[in-house]
C-alpha positions in Angstrom: 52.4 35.7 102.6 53.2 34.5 106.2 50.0 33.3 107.9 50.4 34.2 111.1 47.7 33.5 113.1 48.2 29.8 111.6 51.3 29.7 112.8 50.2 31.2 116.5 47.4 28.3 116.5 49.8 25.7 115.4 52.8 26.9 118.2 49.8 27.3 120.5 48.8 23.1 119.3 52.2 22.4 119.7 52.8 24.4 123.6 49.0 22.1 124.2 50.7 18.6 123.4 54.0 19.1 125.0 52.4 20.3 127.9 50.5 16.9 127.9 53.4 15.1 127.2 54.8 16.9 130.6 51.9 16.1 132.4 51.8 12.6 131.3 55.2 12.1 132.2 54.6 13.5 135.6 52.0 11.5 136.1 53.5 8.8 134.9 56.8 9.2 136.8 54.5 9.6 139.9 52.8 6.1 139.1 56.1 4.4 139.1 57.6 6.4 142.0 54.4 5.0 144.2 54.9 2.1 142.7 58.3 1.9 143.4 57.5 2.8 147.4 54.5 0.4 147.1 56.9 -2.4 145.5 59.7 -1.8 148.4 57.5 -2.0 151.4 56.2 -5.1 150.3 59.4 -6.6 149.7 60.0 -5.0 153.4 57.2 -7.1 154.3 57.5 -10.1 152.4 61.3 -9.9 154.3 59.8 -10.0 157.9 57.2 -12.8 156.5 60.4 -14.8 155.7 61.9 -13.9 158.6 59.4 -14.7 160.9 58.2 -18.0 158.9 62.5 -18.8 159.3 62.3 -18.0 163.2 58.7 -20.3 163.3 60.3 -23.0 161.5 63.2 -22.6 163.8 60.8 -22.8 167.0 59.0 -26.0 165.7 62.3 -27.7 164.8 63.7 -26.8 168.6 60.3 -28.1 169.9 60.0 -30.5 167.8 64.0 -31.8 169.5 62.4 -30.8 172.7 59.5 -33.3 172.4 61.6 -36.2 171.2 64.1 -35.6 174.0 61.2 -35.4 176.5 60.0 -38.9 174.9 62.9 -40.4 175.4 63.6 -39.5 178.8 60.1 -40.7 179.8 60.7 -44.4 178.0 63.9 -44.3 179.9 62.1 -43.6 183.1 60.0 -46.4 182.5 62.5 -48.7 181.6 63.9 -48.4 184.7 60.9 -48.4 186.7 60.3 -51.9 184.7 63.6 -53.1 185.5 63.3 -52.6 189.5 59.7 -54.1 189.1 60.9 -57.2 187.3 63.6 -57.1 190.7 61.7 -56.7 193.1 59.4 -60.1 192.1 62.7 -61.9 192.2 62.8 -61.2 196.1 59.1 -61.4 196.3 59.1 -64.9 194.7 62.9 -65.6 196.9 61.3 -64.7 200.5 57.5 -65.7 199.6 56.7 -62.6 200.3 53.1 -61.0 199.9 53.4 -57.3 199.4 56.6 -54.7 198.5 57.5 -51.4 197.9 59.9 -49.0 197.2 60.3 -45.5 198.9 62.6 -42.5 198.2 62.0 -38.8 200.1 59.7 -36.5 198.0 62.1 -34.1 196.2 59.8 -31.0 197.1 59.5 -32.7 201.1 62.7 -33.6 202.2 60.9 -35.0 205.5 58.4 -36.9 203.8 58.6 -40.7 202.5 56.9 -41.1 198.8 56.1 -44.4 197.1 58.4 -45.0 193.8 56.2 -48.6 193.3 54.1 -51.3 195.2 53.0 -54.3 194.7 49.9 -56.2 196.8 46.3 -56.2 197.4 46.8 -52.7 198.6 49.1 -51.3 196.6 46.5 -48.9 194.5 45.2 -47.9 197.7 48.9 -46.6 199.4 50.6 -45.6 196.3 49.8 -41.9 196.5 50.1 -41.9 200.7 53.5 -39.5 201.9 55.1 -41.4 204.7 57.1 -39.1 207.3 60.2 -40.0 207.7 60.2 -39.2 211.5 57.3 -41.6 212.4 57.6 -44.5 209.9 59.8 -47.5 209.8 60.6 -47.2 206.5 62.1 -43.9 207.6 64.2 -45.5 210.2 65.9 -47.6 208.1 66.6 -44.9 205.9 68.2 -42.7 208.2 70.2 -45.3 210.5 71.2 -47.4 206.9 70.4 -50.7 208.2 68.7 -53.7 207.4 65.6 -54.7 210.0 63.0 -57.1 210.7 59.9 -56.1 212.0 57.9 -58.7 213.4 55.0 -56.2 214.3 55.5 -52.8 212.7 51.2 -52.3 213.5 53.0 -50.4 216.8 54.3 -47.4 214.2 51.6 -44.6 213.9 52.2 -44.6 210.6 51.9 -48.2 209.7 48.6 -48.2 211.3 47.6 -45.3 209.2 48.7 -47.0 206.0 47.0 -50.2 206.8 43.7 -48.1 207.9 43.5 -46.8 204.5 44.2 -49.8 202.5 42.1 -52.0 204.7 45.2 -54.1 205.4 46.7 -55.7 207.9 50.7 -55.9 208.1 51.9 -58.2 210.8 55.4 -58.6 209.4 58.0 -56.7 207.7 61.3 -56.8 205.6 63.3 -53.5 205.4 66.1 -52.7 203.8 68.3 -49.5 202.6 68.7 -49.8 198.8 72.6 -48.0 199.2 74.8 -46.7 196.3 78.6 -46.6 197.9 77.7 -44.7 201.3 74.6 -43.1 200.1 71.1 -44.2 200.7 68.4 -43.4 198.2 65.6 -45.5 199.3 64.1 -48.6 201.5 62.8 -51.8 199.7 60.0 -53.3 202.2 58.8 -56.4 202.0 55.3 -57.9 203.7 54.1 -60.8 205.0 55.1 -64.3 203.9 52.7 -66.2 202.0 52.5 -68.9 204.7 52.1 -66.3 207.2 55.5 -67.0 209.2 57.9 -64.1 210.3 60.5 -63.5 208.1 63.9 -64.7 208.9 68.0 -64.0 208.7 67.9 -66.0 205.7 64.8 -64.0 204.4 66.9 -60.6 205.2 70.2 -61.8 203.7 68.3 -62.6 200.1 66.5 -59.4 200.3 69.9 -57.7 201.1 72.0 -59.5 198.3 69.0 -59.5 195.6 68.5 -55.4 196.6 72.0 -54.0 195.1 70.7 -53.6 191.5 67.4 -52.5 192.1 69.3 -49.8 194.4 71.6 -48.2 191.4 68.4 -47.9 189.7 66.4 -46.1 191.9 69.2 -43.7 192.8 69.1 -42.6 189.2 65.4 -42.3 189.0 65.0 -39.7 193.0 68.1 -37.9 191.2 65.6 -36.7 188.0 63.0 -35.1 189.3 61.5 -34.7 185.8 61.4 -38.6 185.6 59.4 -38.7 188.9 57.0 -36.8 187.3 56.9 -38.5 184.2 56.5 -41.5 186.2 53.5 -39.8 188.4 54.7 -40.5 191.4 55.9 -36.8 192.5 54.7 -33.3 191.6 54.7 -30.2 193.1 51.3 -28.3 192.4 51.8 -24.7 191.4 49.7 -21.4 192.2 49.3 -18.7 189.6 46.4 -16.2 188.4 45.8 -17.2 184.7 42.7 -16.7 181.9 40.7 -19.4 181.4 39.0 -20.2 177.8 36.9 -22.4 176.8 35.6 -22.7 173.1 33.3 -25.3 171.7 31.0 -25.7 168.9 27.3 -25.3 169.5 24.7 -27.9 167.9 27.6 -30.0 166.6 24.8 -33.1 166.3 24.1 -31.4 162.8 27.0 -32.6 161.3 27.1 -36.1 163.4 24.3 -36.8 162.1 24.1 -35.6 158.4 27.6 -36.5 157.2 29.9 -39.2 157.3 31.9 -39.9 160.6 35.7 -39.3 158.6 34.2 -36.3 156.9 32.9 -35.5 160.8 36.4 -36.0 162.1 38.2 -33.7 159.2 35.9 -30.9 160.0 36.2 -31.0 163.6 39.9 -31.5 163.1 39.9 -28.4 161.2 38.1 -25.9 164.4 41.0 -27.5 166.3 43.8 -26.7 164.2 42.9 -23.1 163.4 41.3 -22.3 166.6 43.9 -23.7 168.3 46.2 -21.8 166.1 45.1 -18.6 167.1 45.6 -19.6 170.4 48.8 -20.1 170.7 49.8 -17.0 168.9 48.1 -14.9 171.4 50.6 -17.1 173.8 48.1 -19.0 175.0 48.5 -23.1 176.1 46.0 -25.5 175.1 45.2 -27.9 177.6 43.3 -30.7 176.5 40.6 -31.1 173.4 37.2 -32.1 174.8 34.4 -33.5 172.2 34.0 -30.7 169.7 35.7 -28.2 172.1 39.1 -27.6 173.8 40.2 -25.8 176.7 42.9 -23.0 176.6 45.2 -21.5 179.9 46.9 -18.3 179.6 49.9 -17.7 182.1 50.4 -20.9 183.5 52.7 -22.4 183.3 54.4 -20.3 181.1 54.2 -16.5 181.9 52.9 -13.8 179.6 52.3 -10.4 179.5 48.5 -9.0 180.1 47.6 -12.1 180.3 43.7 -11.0 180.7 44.0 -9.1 176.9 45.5 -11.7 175.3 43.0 -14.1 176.7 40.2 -12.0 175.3 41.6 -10.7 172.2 42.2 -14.6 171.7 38.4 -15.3 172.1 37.7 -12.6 169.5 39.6 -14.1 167.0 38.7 -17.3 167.7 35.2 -16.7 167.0 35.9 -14.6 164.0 37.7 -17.7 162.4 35.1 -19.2 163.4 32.5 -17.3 160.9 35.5 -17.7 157.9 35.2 -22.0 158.8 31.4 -21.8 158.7 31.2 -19.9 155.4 33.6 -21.9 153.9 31.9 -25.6 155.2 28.9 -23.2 153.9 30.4 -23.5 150.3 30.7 -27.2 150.7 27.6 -27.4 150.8 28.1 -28.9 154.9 24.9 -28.8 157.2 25.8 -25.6 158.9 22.7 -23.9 159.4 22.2 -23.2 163.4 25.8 -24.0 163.5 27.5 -21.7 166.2 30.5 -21.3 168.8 30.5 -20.4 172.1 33.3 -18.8 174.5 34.0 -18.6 178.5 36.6 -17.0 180.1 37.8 -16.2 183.2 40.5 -14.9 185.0 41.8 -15.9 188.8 43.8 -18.4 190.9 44.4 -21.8 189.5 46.4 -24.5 190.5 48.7 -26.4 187.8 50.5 -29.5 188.3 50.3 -32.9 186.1 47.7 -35.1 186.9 46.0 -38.5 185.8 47.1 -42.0 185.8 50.9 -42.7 185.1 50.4 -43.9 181.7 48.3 -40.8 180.7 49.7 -38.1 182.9 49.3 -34.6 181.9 50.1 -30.7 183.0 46.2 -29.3 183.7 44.8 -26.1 185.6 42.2 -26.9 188.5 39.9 -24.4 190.4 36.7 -22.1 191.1 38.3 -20.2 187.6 38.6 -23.3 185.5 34.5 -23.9 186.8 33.7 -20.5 185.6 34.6 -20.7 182.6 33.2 -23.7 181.3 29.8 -22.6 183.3 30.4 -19.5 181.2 30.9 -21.4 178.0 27.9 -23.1 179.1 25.4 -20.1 179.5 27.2 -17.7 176.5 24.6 -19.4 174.1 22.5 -17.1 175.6 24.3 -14.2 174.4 24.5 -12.9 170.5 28.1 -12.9 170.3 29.2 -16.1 172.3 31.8 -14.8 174.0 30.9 -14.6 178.1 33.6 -12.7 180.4 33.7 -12.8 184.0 33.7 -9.7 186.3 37.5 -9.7 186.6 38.5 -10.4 183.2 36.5 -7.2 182.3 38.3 -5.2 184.8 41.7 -6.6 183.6 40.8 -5.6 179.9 38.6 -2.9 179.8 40.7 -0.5 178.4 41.1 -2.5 175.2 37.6 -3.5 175.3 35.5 -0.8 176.1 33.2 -0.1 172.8 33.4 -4.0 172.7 31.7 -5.4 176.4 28.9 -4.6 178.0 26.7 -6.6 181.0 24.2 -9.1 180.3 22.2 -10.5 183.2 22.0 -14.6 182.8 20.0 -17.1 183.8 22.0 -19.7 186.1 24.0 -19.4 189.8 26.5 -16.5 188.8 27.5 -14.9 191.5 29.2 -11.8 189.5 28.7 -9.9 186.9 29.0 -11.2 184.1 30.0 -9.5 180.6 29.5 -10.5 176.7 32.4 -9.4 174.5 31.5 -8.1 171.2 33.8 -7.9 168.4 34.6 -4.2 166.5 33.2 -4.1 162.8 36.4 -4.4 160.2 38.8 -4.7 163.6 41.4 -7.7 162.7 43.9 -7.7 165.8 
């Protein structure tokens, strides 16, 4: 006899596991379509890591070019500068001459006389003097093209100027045009013989003769305005609004004086390289490292974008690097404990231009700004976060940082208010 209600329980069994079987197939057809979405957007984004690690590697390799080039073109500015050096003592050492120089017009001054090299007692003292060309000798020569002998050039305003400043006294004088074809692109000037007689004809015609090769060098040195300022001797300073950072590590004697001086150096080399990473990806330029700190400009020379943001957003990341280093130097077992870092920033009118000694020359930022900041660096150890804002880069950013900053009052000469940036729990810009 037919059991039905068996068979109604075992269709029922049957209608129970093939709807599991649906279900499980839906759910497993669901798992691999996410997965499958999942699996494409990261091989979207694995693409654009590619593509922007290609485009990075690409950047380095151009800068990389652009820094060798630059190199170059400074060891061939100096080479030349050697060459009419070595010259010029051949005339020094022909006449008996005391004291020379060299003088082209200032690229950026057409109307003013600057020194390309000297040589004396009072060279270091004129070297960075601009000479008019309307009131000097040299600037006779240069204009009329023609060899002169001064026998007292102390009558020219300018000469007594010169000699004021370098405590000097020039009683006799040796000019001559340093031509190429019809063109002159400087005066060589010789002073005083060593046996303190005026120069003569003879003097003038070896100065003249000795003066040709020294001339086709220093044409191609005023005609490269980059190698004049490799070579320190002209610049024009630049005026922009920029952000100033600075960043350095608080209580850094901690790890002077409990590990080893190479281990020191690694670590420290370490805040530099990812600090300064961050840095420059918020287009930031780093100016100069200082002890266990460095010194960032944003917008000078090169021009960004919201300048005052990326400054700040900049700082923020800086300082939460900083807390991944210490944890990890932490886990080292390093001597970390007080171990902080502190930021200042600020935002106003700098000047740029490249500054130092000829040998060491370098593009750096100058101004009530640059002062700022560090004083804010300085004083943000008062603060909880470390990071110290002035008045203006608040204003500039405040839309992006509003849950972030708020006013602290300071101990110190600050003449503004003066605001400590705060980062956002779980924000990662």
């Amino acid at each position: 006899m037919l059991n039905i209600p068996g068979w109604v329980g075992l269709a029922g069994g049957l209608i129970g596991i093939v709807s599991a079987l649906v279900g499980l197939t839906v759910y497993f057809t669901k798992l691999q379509v996410e997965g499958n979405r999942k699996l494409k957007a990261f091989e979207e984004e694995l693409k654009e890591k590619r593509s922007a690690i290609a485009a990075l590697e690409a950047s380095v390799q151009g800068l990389t070019q652009s820094v060798l080039l630059l190199r170059k073109g400074r060891e061939d500015a100096y080479k030349l500068l050697t060459e009419i050096n070595a010259l010029l003592g051949d005339i020094r050492n022909a006449i008996g001459s005391t004291a020379d120089s060299v003088l082209i017009r200032d690229p950026y001054a057409q109307e003013m006389l600057i020194f390309l090299t000297a040589h004396g007692e009072a060279a270091d003292k004129i070297k960075r003097m601009k000479v008019p060309v309307a009131k000097s000798l040299a600037g006779k020569v240069l204009q009329q093209g023609v060899s002169s002998i001064f026998p007292d050039p102390a009558a020219g305003e300018r000469a007594e100027q010169t000699d004021q400043k370098a405590g000097y006294k020039t009683q006799h004088v040796v000019s001559v045009p340093l031509c190429v074809g019809s063109e002159v692109v400087g005066v060589a000037q010789f002073l005083n013989k060593r046996n303190g007689v005026p120069f003569d004809g003879a003097d003038l015609a070896r100065a003249q003769q000795l003066s040709t090769d020294i001339a086709v060098r220093v044409r191609t040195l005023a005609s490269d305005q980059d190698a004049l300022k490799w070579l320190g001797v002209a610049e024009v300073a630049e005026e922009a609004a920029a952000s100033i950072l600075f960043a350095d590590i608080t209580r850094s004697s901690a790890l002077l004086n409990k590990i080893r001086t190479g281990e020191v150096i690694d670590l420290l080399n370490e805040y530099f390289d990812r600090l300064g990473s961050i840095a420059l990806r918020y287009g930031g330029t780093i100016d100069k490292f200082l002890g266990d700190g460095l010194m960032v400009r944003f917008n000078i020379p090169r021009r960004i974008a919201n300048y005052e943001v990326a400054a700040v957003k900049a700082g923020l990341a800086m300082q939460a690097e900083f807390e991944q280093i210490r944890l990890e130097w932490q886990r080292l077992g390093r001597p970390v404990e007080g171990l902080g870092n502190r930021i200042g920033l600020a935002s106003g009118p700098v000047i740029g231009s490249m500054m130092g000694h000829p040998q060491y020359l370098s593009y750096t930022v100058i101004g009530p700004t640059v002062n700022v900041a560090a004083h804010l660096c300085e004083a943000s150890r008062q603060t909880e976060a470390g990071i110290l804002v002035c008045k203006t880069t608040f204003e500039r950013a405040e839309r992006e940082l509003i849950s972030q900053a708020r006013f602290v009052p300071l101990k110190g000469n600050f003449e503004e208010p003066v605001y400590e940036v705060q980062p956002i729990a779980g924000r990662r810009d």
